[in-house]
N, CA, C and O atoms as a printed pandas DataFrame, in Angstrom:
     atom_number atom_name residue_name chain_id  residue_number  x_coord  y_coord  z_coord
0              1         N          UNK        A               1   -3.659   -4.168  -20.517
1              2        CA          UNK        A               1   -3.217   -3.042  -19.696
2              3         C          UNK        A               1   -2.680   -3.569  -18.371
3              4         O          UNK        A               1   -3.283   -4.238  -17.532
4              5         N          UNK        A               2   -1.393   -3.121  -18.353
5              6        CA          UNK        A               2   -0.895   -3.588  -16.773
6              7         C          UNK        A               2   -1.200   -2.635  -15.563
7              8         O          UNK        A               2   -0.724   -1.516  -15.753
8              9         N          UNK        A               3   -1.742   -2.748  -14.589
9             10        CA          UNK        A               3   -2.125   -2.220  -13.559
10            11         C          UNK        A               3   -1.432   -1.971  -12.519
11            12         O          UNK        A               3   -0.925   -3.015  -12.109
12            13         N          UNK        A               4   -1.062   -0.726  -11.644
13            14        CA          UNK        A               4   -0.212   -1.094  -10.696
14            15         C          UNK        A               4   -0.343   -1.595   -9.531
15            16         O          UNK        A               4   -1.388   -1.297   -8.952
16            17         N          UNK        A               5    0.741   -2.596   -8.729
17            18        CA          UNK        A               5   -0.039   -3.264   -7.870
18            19         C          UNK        A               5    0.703   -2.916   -6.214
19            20         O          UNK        A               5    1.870   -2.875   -5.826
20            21         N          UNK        A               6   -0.373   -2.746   -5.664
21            22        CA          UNK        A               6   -0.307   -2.280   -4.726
22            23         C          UNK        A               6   -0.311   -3.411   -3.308
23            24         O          UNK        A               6   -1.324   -3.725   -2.682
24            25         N          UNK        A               7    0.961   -3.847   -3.051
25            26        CA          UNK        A               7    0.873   -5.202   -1.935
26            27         C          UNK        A               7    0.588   -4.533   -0.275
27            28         O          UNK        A               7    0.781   -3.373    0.089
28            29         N          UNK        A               8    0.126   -5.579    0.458
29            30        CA          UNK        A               8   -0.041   -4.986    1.790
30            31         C          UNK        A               8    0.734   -6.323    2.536
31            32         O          UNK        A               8    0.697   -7.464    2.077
32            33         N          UNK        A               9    1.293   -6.005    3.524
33            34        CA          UNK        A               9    1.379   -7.408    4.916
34            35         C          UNK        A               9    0.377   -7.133    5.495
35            36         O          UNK        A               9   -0.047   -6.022    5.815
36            37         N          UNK        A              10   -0.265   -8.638    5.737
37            38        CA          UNK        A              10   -1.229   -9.172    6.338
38            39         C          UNK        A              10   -1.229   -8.556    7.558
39            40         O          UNK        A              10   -2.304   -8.061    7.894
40            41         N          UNK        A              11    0.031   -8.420    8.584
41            42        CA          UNK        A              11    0.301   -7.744   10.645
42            43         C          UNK        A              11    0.042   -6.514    9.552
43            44         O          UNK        A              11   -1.156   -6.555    9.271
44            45         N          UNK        A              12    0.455   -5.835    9.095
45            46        CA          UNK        A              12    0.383   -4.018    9.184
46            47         C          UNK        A              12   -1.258   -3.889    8.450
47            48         O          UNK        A              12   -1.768   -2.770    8.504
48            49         N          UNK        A              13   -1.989   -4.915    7.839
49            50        CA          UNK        A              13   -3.174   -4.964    7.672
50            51         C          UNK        A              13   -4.032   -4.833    9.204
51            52         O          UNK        A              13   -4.981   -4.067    9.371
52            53         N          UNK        A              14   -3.455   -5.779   10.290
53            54        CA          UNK        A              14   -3.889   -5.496   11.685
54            55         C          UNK        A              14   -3.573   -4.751   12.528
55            56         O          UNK        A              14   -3.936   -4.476   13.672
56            57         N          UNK        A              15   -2.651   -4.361   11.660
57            58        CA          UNK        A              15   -1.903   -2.891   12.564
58            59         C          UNK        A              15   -2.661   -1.409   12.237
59            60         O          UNK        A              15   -2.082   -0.395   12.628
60            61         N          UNK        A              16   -3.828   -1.293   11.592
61            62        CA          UNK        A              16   -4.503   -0.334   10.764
62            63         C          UNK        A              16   -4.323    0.031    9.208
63            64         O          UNK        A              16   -5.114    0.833    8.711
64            65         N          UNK        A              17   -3.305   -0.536    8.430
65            66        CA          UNK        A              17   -3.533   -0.099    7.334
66            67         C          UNK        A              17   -5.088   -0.847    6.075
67            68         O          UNK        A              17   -5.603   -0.551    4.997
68            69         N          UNK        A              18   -5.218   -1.815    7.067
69            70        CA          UNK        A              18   -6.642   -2.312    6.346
70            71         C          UNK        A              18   -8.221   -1.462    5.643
71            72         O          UNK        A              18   -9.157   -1.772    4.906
72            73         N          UNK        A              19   -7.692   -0.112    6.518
73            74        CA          UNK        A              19   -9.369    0.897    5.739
74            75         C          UNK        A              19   -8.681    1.331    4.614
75            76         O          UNK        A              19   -9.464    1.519    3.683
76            77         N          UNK        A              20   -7.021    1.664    4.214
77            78        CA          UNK        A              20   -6.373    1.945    3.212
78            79         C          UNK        A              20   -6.605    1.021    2.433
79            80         O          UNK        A              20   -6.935    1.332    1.288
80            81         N          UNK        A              21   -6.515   -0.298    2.769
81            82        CA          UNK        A              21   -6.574   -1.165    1.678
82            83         C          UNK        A              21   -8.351   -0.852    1.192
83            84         O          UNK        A              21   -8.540   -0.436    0.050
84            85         N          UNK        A              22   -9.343   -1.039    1.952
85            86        CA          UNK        A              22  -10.397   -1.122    1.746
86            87         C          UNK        A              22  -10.797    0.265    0.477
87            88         O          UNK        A              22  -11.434    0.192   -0.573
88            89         N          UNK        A              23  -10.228    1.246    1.024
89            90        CA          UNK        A              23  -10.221    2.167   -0.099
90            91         C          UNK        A              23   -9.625    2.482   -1.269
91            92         O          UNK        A              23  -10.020    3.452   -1.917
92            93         N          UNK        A              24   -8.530    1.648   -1.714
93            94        CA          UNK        A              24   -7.956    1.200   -2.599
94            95         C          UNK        A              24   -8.749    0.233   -3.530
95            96         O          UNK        A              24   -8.791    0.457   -4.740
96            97         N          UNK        A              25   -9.400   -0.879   -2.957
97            98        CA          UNK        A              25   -9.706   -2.031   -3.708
98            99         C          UNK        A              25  -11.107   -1.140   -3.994
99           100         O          UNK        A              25  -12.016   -1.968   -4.049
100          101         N          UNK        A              26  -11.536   -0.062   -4.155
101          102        CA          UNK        A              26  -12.818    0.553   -4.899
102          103         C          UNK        A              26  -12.022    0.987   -6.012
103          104         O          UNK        A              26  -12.632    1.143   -7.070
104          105         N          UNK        A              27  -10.770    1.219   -5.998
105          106        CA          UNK        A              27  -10.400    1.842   -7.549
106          107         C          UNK        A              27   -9.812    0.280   -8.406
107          108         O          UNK        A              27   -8.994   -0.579   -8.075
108          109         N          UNK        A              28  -10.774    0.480   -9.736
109          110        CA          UNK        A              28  -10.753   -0.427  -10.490
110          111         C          UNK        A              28   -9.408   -0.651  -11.541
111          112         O          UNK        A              28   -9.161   -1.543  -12.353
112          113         N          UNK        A              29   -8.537    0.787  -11.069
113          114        CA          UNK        A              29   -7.764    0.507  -11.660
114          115         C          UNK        A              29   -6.115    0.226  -11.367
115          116         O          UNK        A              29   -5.130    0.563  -12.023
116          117         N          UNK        A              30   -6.237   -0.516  -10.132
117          118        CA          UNK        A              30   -5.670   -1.185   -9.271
118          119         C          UNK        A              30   -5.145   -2.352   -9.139
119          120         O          UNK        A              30   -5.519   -2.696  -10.260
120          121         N          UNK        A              31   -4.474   -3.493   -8.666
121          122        CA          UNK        A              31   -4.160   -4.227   -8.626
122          123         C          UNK        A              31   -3.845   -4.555   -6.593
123          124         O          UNK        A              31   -2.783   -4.250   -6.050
124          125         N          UNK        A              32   -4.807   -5.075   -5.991
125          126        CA          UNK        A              32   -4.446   -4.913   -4.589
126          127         C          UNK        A              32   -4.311   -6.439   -4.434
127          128         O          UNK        A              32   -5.129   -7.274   -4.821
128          129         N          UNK        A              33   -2.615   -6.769   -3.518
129          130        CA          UNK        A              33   -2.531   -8.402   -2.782
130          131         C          UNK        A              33   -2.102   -7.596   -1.501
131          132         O          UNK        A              33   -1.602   -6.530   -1.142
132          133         N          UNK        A              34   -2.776   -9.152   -0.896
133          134        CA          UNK        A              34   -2.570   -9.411    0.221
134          135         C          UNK        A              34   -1.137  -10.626    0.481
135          136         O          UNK        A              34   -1.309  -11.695   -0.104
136          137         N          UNK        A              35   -0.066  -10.523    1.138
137          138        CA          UNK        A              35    0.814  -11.218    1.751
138          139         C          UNK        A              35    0.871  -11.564    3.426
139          140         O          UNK        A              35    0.452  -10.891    4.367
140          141         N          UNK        A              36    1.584  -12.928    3.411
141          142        CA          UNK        A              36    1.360  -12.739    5.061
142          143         C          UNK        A              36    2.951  -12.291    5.818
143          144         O          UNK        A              36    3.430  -12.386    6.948
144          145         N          UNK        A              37    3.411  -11.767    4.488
145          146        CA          UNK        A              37    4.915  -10.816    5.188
146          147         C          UNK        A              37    5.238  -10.600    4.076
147          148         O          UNK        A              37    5.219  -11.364    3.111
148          149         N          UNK        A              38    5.681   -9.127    4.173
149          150        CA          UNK        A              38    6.643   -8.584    3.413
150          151         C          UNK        A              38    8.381   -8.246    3.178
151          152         O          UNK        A              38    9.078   -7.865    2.238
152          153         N          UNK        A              39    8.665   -8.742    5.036
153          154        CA          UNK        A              39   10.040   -8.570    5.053
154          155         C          UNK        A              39   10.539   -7.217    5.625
155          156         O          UNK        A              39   11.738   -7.015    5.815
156          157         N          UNK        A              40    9.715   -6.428    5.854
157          158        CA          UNK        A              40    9.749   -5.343    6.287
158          159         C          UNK        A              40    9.282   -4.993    7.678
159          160         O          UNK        A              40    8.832   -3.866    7.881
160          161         N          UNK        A              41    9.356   -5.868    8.637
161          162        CA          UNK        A              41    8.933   -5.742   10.029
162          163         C          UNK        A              41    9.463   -4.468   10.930
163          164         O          UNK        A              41    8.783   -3.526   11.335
164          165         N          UNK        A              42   10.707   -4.677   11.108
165          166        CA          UNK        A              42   10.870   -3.477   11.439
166          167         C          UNK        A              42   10.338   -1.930   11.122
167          168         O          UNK        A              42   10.515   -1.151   12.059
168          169         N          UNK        A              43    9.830   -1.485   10.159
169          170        CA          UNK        A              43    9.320   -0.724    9.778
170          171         C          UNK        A              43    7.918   -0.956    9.581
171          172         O          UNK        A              43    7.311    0.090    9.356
172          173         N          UNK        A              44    7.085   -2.170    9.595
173          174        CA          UNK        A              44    6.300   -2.660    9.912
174          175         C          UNK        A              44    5.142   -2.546   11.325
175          176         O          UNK        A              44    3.935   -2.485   11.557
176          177         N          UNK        A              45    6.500   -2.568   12.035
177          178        CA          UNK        A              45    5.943   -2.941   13.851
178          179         C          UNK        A              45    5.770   -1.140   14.076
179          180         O          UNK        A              45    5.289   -0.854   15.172
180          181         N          UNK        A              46    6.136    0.159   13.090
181          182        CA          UNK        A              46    6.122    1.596   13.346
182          183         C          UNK        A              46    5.290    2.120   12.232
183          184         O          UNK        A              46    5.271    3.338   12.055
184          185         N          UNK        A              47    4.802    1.563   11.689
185          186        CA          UNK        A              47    4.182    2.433   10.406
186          187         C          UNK        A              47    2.933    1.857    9.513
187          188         O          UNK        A              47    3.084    0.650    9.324
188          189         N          UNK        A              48    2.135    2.206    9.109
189          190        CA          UNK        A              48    1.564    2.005    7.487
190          191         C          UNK        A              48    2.020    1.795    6.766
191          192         O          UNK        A              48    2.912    2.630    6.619
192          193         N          UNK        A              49    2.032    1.093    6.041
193          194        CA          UNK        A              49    2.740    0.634    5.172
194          195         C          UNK        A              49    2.014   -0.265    4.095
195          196         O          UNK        A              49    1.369   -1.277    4.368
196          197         N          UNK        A              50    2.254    0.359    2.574
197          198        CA          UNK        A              50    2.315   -0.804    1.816
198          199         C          UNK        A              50    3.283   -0.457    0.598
199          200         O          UNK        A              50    3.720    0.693    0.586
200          201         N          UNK        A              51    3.724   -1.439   -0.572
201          202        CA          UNK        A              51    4.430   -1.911   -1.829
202          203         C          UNK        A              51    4.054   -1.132   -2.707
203          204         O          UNK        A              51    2.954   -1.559   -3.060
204          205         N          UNK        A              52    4.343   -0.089   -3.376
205          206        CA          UNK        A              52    3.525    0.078   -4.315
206          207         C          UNK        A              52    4.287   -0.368   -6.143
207          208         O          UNK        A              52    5.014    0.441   -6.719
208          209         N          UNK        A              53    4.042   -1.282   -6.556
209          210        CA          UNK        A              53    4.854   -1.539   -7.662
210          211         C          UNK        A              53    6.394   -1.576   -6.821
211          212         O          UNK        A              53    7.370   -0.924   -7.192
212          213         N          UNK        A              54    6.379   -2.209   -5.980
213          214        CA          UNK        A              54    7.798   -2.777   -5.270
214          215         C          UNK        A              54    8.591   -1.762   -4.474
215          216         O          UNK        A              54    9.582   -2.124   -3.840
216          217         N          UNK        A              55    8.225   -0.620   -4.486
217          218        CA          UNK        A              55    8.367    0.343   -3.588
218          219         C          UNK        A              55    7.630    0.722   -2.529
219          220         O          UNK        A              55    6.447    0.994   -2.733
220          221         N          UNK        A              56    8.232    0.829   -1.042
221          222        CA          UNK        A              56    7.647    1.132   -0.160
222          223         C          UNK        A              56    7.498    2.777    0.019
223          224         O          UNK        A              56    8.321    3.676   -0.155
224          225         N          UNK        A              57    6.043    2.802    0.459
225          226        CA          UNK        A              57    5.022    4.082    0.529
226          227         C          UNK        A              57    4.931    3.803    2.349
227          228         O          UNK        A              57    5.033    2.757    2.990
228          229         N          UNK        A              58    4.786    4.685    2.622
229          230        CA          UNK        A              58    4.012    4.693    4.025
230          231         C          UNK        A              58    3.345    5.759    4.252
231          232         O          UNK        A              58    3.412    6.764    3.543
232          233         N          UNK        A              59    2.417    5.600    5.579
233          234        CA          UNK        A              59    1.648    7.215    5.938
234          235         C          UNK        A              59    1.454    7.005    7.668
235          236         O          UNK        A              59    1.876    6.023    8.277
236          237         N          UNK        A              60    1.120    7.531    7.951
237          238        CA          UNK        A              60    0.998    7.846    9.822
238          239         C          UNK        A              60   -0.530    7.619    9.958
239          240         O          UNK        A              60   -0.957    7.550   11.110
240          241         N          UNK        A              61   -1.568    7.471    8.749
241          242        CA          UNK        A              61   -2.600    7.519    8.716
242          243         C          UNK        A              61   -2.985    6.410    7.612
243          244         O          UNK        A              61   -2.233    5.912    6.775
244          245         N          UNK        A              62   -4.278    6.168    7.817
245          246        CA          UNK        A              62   -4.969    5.317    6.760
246          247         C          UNK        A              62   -5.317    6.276    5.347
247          248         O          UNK        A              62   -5.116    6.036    4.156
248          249         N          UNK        A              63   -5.878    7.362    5.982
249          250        CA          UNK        A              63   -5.647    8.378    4.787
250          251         C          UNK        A              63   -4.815    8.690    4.314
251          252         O          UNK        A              63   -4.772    8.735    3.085
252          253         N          UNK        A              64   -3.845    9.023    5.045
253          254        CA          UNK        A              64   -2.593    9.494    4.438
254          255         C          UNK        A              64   -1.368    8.478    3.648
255          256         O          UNK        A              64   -0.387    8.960    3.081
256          257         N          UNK        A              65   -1.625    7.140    3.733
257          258        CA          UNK        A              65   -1.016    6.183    3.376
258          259         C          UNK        A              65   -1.492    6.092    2.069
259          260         O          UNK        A              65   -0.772    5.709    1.147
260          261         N          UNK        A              66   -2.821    6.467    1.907
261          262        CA          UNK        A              66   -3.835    6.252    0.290
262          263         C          UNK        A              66   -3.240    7.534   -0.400
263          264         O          UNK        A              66   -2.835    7.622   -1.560
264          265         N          UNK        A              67   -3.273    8.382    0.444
265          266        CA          UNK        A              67   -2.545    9.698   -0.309
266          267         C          UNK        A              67   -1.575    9.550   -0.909
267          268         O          UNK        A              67   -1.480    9.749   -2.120
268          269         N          UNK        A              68   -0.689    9.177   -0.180
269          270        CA          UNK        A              68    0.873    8.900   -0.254
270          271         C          UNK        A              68    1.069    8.039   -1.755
271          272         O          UNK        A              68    1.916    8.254   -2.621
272          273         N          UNK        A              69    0.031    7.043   -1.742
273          274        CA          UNK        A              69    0.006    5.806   -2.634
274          275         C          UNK        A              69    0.037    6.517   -4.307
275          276         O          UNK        A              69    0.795    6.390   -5.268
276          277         N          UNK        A              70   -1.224    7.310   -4.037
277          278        CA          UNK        A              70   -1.267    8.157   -5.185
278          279         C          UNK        A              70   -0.333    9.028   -5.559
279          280         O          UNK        A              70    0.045    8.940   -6.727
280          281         N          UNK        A              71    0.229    9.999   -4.754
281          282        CA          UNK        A              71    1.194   10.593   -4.919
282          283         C          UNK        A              71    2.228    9.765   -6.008
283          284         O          UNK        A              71    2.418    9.999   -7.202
284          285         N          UNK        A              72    2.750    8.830   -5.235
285          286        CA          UNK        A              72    3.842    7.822   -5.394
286          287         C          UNK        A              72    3.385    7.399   -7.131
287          288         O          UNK        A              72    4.301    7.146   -7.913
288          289         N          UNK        A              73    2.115    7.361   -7.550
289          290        CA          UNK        A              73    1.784    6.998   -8.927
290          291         C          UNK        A              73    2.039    8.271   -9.352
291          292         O          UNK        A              73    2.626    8.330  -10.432
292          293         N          UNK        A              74    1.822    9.110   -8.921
293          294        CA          UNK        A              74    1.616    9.989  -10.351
294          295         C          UNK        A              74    2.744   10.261  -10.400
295          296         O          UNK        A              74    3.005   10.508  -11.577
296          297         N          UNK        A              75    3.747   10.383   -9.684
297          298        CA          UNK        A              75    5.354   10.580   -9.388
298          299         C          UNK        A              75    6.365    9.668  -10.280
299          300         O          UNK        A              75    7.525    9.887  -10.629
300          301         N          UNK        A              76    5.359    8.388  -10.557
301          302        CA          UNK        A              76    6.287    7.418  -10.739
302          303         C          UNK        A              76    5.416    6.691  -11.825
303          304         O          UNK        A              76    5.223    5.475  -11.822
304          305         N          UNK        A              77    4.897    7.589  -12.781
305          306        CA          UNK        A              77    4.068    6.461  -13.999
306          307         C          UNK        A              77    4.808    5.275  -14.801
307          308         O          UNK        A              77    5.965    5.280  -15.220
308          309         N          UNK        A              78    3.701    4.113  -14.922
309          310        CA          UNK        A              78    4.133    3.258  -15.603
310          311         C          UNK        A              78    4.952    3.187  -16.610
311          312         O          UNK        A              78    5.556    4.257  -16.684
312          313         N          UNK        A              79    5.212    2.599  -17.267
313          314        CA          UNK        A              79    5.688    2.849  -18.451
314          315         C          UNK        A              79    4.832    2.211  -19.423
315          316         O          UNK        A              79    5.083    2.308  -20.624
């Protein structure tokens, strides 16, 4: 079973999206990396942010970034 994977940058990890990650890596059916850039700074240095299956998700919140994440799955199932 392939899992979807959900990347973070390491700065927007210190920028607050790290309790998102933390609440992510409880669902087992996940796939969570860590990078130390994504290439996306500019939008980076303003937002939450993470990859989800190679698409960028963001949220204004740590909650709302996990929201968003999910959203973005059920929107966009595997194949």
């Amino acid at each position: 079973m392939i899992l979807p994977i959900i990347e973070f940058c390491i700065s927007n990890l210190a920028s607050g999206s790290y309790k998102a990650m933390e609440m992510l890596e409880k669902d087992p059916n996940l796939d969570i990396i860590e990078y130390s850039c994504l290439s996306y700074c500019t939008r980076c240095a303003h937002t939450l942010f993470a990859l989800v299956n190679g698409e960028f998700v963001s949220g204004e919140t740590p909650e709302q970034l996990v929201e968003n994440i999910y959203r973005h799955l059920e929107e966009n199932p595997m194949v």
